[in-house]
C-alpha positions as CSV (number, residue, x, y, z in Angstrom):
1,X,43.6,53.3,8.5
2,X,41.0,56.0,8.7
3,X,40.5,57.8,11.7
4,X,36.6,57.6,12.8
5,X,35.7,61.2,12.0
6,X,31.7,61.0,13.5
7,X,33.3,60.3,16.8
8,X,36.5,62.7,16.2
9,X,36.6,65.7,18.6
10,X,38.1,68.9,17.3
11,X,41.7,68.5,19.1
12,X,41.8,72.5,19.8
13,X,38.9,71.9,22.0
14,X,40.1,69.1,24.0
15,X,43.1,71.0,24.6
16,X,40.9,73.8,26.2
17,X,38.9,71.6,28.0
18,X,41.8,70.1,29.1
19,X,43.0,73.3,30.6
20,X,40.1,74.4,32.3
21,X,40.7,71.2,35.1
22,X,44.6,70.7,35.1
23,X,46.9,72.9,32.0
24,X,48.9,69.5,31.1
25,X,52.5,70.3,30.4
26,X,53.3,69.6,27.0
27,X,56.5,67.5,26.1
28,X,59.3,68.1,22.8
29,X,60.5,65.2,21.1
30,X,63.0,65.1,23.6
31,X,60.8,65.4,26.2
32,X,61.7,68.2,29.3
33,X,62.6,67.2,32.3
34,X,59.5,67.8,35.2
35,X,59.8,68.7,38.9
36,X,56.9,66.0,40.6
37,X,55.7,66.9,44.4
38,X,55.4,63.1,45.1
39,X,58.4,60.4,45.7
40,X,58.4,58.0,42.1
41,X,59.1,54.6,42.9
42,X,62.3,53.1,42.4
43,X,62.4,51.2,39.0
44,X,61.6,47.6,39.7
45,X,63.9,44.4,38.3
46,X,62.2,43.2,35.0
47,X,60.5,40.2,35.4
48,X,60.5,38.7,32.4
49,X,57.6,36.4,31.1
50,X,57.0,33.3,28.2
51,X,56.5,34.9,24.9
52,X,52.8,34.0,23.8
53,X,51.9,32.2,20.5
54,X,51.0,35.5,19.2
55,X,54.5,37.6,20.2
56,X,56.7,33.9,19.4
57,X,54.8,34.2,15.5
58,X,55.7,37.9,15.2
59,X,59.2,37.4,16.3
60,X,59.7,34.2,14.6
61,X,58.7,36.2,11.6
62,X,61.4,38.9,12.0
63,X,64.1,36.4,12.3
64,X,63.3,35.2,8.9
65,X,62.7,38.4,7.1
66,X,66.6,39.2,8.8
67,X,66.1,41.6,11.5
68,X,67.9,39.7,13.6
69,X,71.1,39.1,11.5
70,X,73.1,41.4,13.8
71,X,71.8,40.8,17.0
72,X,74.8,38.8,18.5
73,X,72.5,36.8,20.7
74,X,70.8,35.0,17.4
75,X,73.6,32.5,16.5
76,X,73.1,29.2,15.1
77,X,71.2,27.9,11.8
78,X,67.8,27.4,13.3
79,X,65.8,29.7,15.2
80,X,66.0,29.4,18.8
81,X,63.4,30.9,21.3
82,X,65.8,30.7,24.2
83,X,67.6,33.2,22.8
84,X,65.0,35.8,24.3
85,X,65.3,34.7,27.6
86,X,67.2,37.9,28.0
87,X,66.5,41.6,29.1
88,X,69.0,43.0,26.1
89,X,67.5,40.7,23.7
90,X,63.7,41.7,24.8
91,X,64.4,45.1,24.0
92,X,66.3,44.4,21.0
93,X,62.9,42.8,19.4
94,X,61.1,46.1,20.6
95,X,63.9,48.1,18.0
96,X,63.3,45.1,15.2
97,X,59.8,45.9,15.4
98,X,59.8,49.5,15.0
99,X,62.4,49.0,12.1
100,X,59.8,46.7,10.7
101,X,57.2,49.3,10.9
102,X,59.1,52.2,9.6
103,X,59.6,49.1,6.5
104,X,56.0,48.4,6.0
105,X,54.4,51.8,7.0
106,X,52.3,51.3,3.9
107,X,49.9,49.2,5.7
108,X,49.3,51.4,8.7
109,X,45.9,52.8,6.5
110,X,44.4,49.1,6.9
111,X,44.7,48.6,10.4
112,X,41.7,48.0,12.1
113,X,40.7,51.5,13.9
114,X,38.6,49.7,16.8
115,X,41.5,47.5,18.1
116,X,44.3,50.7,17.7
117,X,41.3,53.1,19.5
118,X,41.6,50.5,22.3
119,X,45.0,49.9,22.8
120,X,45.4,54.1,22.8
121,X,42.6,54.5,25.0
122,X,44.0,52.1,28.1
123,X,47.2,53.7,28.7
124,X,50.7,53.0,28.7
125,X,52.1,49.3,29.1
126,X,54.6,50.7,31.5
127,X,56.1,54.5,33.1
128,X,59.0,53.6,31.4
129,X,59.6,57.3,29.3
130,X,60.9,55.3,26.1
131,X,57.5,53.4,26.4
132,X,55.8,56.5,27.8
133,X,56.4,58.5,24.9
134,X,54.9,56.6,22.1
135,X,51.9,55.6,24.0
136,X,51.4,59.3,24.3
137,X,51.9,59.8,20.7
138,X,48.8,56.8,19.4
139,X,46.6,59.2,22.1
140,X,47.2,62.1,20.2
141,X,46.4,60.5,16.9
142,X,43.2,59.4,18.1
143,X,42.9,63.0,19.8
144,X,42.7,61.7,23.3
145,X,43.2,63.8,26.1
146,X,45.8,62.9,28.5
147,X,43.8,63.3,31.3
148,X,41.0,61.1,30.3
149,X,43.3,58.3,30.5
150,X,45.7,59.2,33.0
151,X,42.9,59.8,35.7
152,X,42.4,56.4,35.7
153,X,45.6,54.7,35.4
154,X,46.8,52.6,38.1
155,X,50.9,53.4,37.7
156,X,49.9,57.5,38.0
157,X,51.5,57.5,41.6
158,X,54.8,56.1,39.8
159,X,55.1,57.7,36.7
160,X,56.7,61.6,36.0
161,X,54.4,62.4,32.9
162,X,51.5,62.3,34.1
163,X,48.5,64.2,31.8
164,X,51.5,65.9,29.7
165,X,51.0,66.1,26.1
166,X,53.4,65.3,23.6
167,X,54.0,67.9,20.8
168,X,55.5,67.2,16.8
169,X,54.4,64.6,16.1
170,X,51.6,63.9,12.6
171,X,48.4,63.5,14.1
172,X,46.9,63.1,10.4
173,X,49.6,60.2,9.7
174,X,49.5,56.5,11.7
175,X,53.1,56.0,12.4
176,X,53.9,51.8,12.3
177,X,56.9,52.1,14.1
178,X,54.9,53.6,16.9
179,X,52.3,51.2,16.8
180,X,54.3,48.3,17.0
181,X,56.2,49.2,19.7
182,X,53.4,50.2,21.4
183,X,51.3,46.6,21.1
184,X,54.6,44.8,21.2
185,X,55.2,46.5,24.9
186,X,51.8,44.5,26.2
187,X,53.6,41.5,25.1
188,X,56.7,42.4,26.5
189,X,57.2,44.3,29.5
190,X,53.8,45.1,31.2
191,X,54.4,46.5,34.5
192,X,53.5,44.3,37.3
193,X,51.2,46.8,38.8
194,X,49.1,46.7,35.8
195,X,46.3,44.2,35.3
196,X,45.6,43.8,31.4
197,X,41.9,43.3,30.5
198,X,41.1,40.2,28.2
199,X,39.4,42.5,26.2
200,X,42.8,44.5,25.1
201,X,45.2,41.6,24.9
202,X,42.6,40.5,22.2
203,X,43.4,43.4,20.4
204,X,46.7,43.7,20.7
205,X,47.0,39.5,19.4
206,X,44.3,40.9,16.7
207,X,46.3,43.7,15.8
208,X,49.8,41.4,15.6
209,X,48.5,39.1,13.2
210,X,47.1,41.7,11.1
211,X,50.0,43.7,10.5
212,X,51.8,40.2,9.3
213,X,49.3,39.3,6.8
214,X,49.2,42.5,5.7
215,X,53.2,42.7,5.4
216,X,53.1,40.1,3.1
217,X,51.0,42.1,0.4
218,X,53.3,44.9,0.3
């Protein structure tokens, strides 16, 4: 997937115009820990939702390409959707679909650039940091400033990264894994403070199915 370079602002700038309102603080791959002068709410129970047709397709897919074969929650000889009526077994999907994307990274370069610039440009599903992070990491692909986004995001009073940057990673490569986990989080574990526009769940259903029929040409 090409990157829309007419549109494409040199990063170096953003970063200084980023630091003329607020100097974000930049995170490692590890990301550092940050002192906040503001009480973060105390995480919330996961309420957990019906997979839609979209997210039942994708995952009903993994199960028969195997990524599921060691999840000890997937016993039996037909596939079962109960079986991710569970917390563990939501987040297990999250690590089959980044191991799916790491697979098929191949077809990252066909994705369609629109729906991806939409999904980065709305935030992060949740301020969960292993959530956080990659959402952070699509934005810097697509060279958008932290603060652009963060200004207007409705979990800012919750969440401990707020306008920091995140550092290392390719912004000349699309990374799958990141992707999927990224549009696999809106299907998954939206936060309950956060109201997702029609508009970007169409995306994110667009963007599901696209990565499946294009799995199957690779």
């Amino acid at each position: 997937m090409k990157k829309d370079k007419s549109k494409k602002a040199n990063p170096i700038t953003l970063k200084k115009d980023e630091s003329k309102k607020a100097k974000p603080t930049t995170l490692n791959k590890e990301i550092a820990p940050v002192e906040m002068h503001k009480e973060v709410k105390q995480k919330e129970p996961m309420v957990l939702k019906e997979l839609s047709p979209y997210m039942t397709i994708v995952v009903h897919h993994l199960y028969k390409e195997g990524y599921f074969n060691f999840a000890n929650f997937a016993k039996g000889e037909r596939f079962d959707l109960s079986w991710f009526d569970t917390e563990y077994a939501r987040k297990y999907i999250l690590f089959a679909v980044q191991k799916f994307g790491k697979d098929k990274q191949e077809i990252s370069k066909w994705l369609s650039g629109s729906d991806l610039k939409q999904v980065a440009m709305f935030g992060c599903p949740s301020f969960n940091r292993s959530i956080v992070i990659p959402s952070k990491r699509l934005r810097n692909f697509f060279s958008i400033p932290e603060n652009t986004v963060c200004s207007k995001c409705v979990l800012r009073e919750s969440c401990t990264f707020v306008n920091q940057s995140v550092w290392g990673s390719d912004t000349n490569k699309l990374d799958l894994a990141i992707v999927m986990k990224v549009i696999c989080s809106y299907a998954l574990f939206v936060d309950p403070e956060l109201v997702v526009p029609d508009e970007l769940k169409n995306s994110v259903n667009r963007l599901l199915m696209e990565v499946l029929k294009l799995s199957k040409t690779v």
